[in-house]
N, C-alpha and C positions, 0 to 999 in steps of 0.2 A: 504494500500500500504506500501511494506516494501522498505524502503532504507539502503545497507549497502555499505561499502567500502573492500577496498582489494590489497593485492598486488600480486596479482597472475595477468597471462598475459590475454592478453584479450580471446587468441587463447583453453584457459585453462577455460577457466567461461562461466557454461550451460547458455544460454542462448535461447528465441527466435528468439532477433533481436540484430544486431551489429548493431549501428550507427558511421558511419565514416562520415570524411569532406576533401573535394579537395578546394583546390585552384587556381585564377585562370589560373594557368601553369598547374593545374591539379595534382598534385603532393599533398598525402596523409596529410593533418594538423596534428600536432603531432605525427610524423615518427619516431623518435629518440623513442618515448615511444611506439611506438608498435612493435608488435613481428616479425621480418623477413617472419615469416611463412607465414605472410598475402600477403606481397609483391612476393609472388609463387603461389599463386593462380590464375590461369588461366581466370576464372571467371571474377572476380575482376579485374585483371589489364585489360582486354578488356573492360569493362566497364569503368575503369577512360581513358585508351588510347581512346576511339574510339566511344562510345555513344556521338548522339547529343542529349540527354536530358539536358543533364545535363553541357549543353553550360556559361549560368549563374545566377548571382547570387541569390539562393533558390529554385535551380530546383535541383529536386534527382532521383533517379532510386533505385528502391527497387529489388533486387536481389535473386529468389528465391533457397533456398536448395544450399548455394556454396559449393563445395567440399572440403571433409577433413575439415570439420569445424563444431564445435558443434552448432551451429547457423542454426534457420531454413533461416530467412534473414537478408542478409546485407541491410541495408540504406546508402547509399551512399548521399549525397549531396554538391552543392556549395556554400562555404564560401566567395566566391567573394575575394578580395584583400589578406582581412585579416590581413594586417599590424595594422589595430586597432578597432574592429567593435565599432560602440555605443552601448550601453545597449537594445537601442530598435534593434536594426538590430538582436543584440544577442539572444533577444525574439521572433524576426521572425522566426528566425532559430529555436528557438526552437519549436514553436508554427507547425510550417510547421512539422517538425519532428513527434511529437505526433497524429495529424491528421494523419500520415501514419502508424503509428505504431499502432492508434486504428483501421483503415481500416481492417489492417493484424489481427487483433486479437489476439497480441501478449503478454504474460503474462509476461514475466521477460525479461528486457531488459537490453541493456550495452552500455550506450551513452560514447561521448568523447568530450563533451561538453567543460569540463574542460580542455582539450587541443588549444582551441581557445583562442587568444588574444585579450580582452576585457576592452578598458578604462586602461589600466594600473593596473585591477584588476590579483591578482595573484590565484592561482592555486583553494585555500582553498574557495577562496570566489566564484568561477563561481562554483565550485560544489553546494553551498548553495544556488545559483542564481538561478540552475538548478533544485534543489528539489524544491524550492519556485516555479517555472512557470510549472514545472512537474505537480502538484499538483494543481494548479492554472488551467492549459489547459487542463485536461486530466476531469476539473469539469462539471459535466453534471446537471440536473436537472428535473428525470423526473417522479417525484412523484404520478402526474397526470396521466400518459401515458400508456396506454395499453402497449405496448411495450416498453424496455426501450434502452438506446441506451449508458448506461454506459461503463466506460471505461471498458478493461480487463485488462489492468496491475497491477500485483501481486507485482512484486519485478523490483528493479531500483537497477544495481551495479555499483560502480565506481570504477573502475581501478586506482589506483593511480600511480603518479611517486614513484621515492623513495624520492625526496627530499621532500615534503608534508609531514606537521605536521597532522600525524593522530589525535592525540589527539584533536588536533584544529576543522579540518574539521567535528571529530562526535559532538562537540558541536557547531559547525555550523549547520550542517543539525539538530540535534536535535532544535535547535532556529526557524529554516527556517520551521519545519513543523508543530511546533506549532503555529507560525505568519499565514502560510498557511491555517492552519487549522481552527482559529479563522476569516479570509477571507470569506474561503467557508461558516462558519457557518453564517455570517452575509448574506452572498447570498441566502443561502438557506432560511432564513426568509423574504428577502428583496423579493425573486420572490413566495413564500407561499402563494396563493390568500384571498383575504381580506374578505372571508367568511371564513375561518379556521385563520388566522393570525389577530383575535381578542385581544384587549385591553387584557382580561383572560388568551389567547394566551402565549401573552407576558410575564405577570405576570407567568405561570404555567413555560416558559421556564427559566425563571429566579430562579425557586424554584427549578428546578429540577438542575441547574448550583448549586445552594446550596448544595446539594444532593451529588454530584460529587465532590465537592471540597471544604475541611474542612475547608480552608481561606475564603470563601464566605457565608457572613449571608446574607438571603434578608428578605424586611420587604414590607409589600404591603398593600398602603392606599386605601382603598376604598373612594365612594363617599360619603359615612357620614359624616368619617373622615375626610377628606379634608374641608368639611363645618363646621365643629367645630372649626379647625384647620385657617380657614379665605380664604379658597383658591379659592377666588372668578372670578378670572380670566381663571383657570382652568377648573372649574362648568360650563362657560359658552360654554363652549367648548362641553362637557361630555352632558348637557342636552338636547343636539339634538338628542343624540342617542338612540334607545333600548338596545344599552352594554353598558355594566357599563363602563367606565374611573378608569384607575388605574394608581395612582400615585408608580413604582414601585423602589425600593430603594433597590443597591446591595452594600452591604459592604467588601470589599479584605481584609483582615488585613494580610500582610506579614514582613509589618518591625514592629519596636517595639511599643505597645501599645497605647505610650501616641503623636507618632510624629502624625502632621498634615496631614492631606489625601490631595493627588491629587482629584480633584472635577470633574467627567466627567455627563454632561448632554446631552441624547440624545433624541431628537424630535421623540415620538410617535406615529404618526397620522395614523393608519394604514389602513383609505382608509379617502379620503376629496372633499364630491363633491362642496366645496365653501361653501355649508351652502345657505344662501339662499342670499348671492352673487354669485349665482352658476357658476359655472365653465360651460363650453360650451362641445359638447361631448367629441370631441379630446383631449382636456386639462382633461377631466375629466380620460380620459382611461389608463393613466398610474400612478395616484394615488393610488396605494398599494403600489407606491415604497416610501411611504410620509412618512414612521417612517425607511429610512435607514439610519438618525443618530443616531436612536433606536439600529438599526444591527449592525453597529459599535461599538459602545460600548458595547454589549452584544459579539461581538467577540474579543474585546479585552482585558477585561476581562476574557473571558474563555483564552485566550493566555497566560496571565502574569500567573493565574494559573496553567496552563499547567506549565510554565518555574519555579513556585517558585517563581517569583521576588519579591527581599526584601524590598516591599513598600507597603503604605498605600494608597488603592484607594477606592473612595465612585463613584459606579454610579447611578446616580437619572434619570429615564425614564416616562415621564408624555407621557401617553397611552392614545388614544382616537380616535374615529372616529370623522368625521366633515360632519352631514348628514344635510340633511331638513325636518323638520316636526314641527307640532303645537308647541313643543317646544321650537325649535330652537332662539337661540339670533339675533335677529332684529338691523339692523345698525339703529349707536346713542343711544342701547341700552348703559347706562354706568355701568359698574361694578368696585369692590372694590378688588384688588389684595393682596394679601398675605405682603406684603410690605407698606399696609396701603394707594397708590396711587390707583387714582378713572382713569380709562379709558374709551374713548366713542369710543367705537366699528363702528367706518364708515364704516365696509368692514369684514364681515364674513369670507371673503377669506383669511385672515391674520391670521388665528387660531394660526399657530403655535408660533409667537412668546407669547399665552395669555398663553400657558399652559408651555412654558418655563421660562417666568417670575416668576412664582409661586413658579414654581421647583427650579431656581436657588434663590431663596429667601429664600427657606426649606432646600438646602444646606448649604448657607455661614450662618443661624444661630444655623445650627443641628451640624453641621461638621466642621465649620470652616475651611475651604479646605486651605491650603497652593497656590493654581492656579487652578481657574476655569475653563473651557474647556466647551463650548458648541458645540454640533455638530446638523447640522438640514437643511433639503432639504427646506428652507426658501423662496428662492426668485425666481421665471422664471429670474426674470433681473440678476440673476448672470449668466446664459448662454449667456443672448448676451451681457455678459460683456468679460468673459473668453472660453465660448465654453463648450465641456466637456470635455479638458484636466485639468486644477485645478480649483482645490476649494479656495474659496475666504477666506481669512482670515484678521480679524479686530480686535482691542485689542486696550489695554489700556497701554500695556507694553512691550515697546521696546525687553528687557529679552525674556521676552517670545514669541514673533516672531520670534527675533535668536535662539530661542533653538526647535522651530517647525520648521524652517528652514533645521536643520539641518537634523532632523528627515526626513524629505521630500526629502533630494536630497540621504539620506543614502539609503530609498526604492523604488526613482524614482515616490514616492506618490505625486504629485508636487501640490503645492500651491502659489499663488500670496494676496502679503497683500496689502489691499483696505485701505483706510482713515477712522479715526475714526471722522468725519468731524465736531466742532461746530458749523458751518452753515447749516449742514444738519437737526438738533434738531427744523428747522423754522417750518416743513413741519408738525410735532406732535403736535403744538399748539390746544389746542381746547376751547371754550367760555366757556364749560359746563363741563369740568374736568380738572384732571390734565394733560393731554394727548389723543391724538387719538393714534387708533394700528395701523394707515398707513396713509401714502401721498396717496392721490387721484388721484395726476398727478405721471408721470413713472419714472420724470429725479431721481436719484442715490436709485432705491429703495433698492437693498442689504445694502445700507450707511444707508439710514434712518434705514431698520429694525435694523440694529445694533445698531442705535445712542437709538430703545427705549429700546434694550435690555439692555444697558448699565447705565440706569437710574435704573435697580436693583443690580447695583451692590455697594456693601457697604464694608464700611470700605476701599477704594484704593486697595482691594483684585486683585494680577492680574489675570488678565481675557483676554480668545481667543477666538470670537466667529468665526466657521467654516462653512461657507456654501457651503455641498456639492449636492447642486441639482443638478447640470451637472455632477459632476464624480461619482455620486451613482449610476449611469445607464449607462451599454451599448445601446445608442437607435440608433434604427433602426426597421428596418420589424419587429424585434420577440424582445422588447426591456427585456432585463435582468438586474441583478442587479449586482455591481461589488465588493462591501464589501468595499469601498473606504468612511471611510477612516482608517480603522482597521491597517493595517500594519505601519503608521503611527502615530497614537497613542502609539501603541505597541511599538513601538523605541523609542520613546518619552520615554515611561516611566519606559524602559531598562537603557536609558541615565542618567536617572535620580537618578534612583534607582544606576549607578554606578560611577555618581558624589557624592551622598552621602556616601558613601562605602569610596571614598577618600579625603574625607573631616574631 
């Protein structure tokens, strides 16, 4: 999909489909910036005068063939008030838009998106809002599918005013569709069914992100490795399966050589029937979405290289299935983690904090990461803590929750921070090691899983652990995967990268 900009009138630019917006006096949103010419079209103005479709708010009329118009249709829709939409209303709109415009089959379109009044956001940024959700709504998934039900849009133009800084707006949209792009790419792994989106899977996509981009070295442990290496809590994960477990390791090198990497860990599990705490069938049926902390960070990643960003990032992805078989680790089995701490496994169902342990252990002494970042669909109890709108965030460092925060409200990626709780650490006690991987009883489990994640972390390194199991999935009847939390990282480490620039 191509997006350009322009200052040619709308009346002047081939297109399929003109998108316009009324108000609700009915009267055309951003009139000053369009061409006279439209407001002569016979068509059109009976359609805003006199159609009850389009009574209100998100209801449109698609207009075929108007007259005198290089346009096969207009999109007409209502913007309801429009003295100030919120961001999601603004996404309604757009989200509504794009469903009618793939109906149509229309290849190059010409919204006016960027003529709506939004939060106090000015011109530059609803254009990049717009590539961003274009891109985002227009994603399909159908790999699988006999038929496929892809978009057809080719090209996206924006009409600009004159007073918009062009220069601004292309490096907007150029940011927007690289974030975008690293989105869809974690979706497209997150919904890959769990017989093709193997641990190897992973590993191979990872290599071939090396391939693509000359700042990304990847390095990929096998299970030998790993057992040389002490990665005993990982292994016990990895021996349940007939696939192999890969410990996979991407290194960004964009700023200077010797600064310290941002540290991204994301949870690989790429299907987990419990293990032989087994999961029930329903709980078990949307498990492939179990490494989309994995997807996350392999799209954010691929994003910061898309952009250049002039920073050092290390992501570490411990890849694995979590199945049942003669193999398989047995609760109160105890194992010896990478970290030198002995853990007695009560609950196979808790894999993933064993194989992130390891990993963030093989981080903070391989890389020394400047701020750690875990990402990992960890807990059911963070849904009926938060729902699926954010993701839970827990840390060690005030800093660094304000500067995720921020990152969070800049892409509407939203997040709430939970307690890093000393009393919660009661529930990990065990007779026979150093720790159990889980409370047995329900009350604060996303708290406790963090409080053991947090026993690996060394040296006061700060650290955010992320759990996004409610926003990594659209669920419902046909549930997908949403790349959440890629855009947010991705800002994150935009911000970062140019807080040190002016430092």
């Amino acid at each position: 999909m191509q997006f350009s900009i322009t200052n040619n009138t709308l009346t002047n630019t081939n297109n399929d489909c003109l998108i316009l917006f009324i108000n609700k006096d009915r009267q055309l949103i951003g009139s000053k910036h369009l061409p006279d010419a439209l407001f002569e079209l016979t068509s059109v103005r009976n359609i805003i005068e006199n159609s009850n479709a389009i009574n209100q708010f998100g209801q449109y009329a698609l207009l075929s063939q108007p007259e005198s118009s290089s346009a096969r249709f207009f999109l007409i829709i209502n913007a309801g008030e429009n003295a100030s939409l919120s961001i999601k209303k603004f996404r309604g709109l757009l989200s509504i838009a794009m469903q009618a415009v793939k109906q149509a089959g229309c290849r190059q379109i010409v919204p006016t998106f960027h003529f709506l009044t939004v939060d106090g956001h000015d011109e530059a940024w609803l254009v990049g809002e717009s590539v961003a959700q274009i891109k985002q709504q227009l994603y399909s998934f159908d790999e699988y599918k006999k038929t496929s039900s892809k978009n057809t849009v080719e090209k996206v133009t924006f009409c600009l005013s004159n007073a918009v800084d062009k220069s601004r707006v292309e490096q907007i949209i150029k940011q927007q569709e690289a974030v975008s792009d690293g989105i869809n790419f974690a979706r497209d792994l997150g919904n890959t069914p769990p017989n093709i989106c193997t641990p190897s899977f992973l590993a191979e996509t990872a290599e071939n992100l090396a391939k693509k981009f000359s700042r990304i070295k990847t390095t990929i442990i096998d299970e030998e490795t790993a057992e040389k290496l002490g990665m005993g809590a990982f292994l016990s994960v990895t021996q349940s399966s007939a696939q192999e477990g890969k410990m996979i390791v991407l290194h960004y090198q964009g700023g200077k050589k010797d600064e310290s990497p941002v540290g991204l860990v994301g949870k690989g599990i790429t299907f987990d029937t419990g293990g032989n705490s087994m999961k029930d069938k329903f709980a078990m049926r949307d498990m492939k979405f179990d490494m989309c902390g994995a997807a996350s960070v392999l799209g954010t990643i691929q994003a910061i290289a898309t952009l250049n960003i002039p920073i050092n990032v290390v992501g570490i992805i411990p890849a694995s299935e979590n199945m049942v078989s003669s193999h398989a680790t047995r609760p109160t089995d105890i194992v010896k983690t990478l970290s030198g701490q002995t853990v007695e496994i009560v609950n196979t169902d808790a894999e993933g904090r064993l194989v992130l342990c390891d990993a963030m252990t093989y981080m903070q002494r391989e890389f020394k990461p400047k701020v750690l970042i875990d990402v990992a669909t960890l807990t059911g109890a963070v849904i009926v803590a938060l729902g699926f709108s954010h993701s839970a965030v827990i840390s060690n460092n005030d800093n660094l929750v304000r500067e995720l925060e921020k990152s969070s409200k800049q892409t509407e990626d939203g997040i709430c921070q939970l307690p890093l709780a000393e009393e919660c650490h009661a529930p990990l006690e065990s007779a026979f090691a150093d720790m159990v991987n889980s409370n047995l009883r329900q009350e604060g489990g996303s708290i406790v899983a963090a409080c053991f994640l947090s026993r690996f972390i060394e040296n006061n390194t700060p650290w955010a652990h992320i759990d996004n199991a409610g926003t990594s999935i659209n669920a419902g009847k046909f549930t997908t995967a949403t790349g959440r939390p890629t855009a947010l990282l991705t800002q994150y480490l935009i911000n970062q990268s140019e807080q040190h620039a002016t430092n």
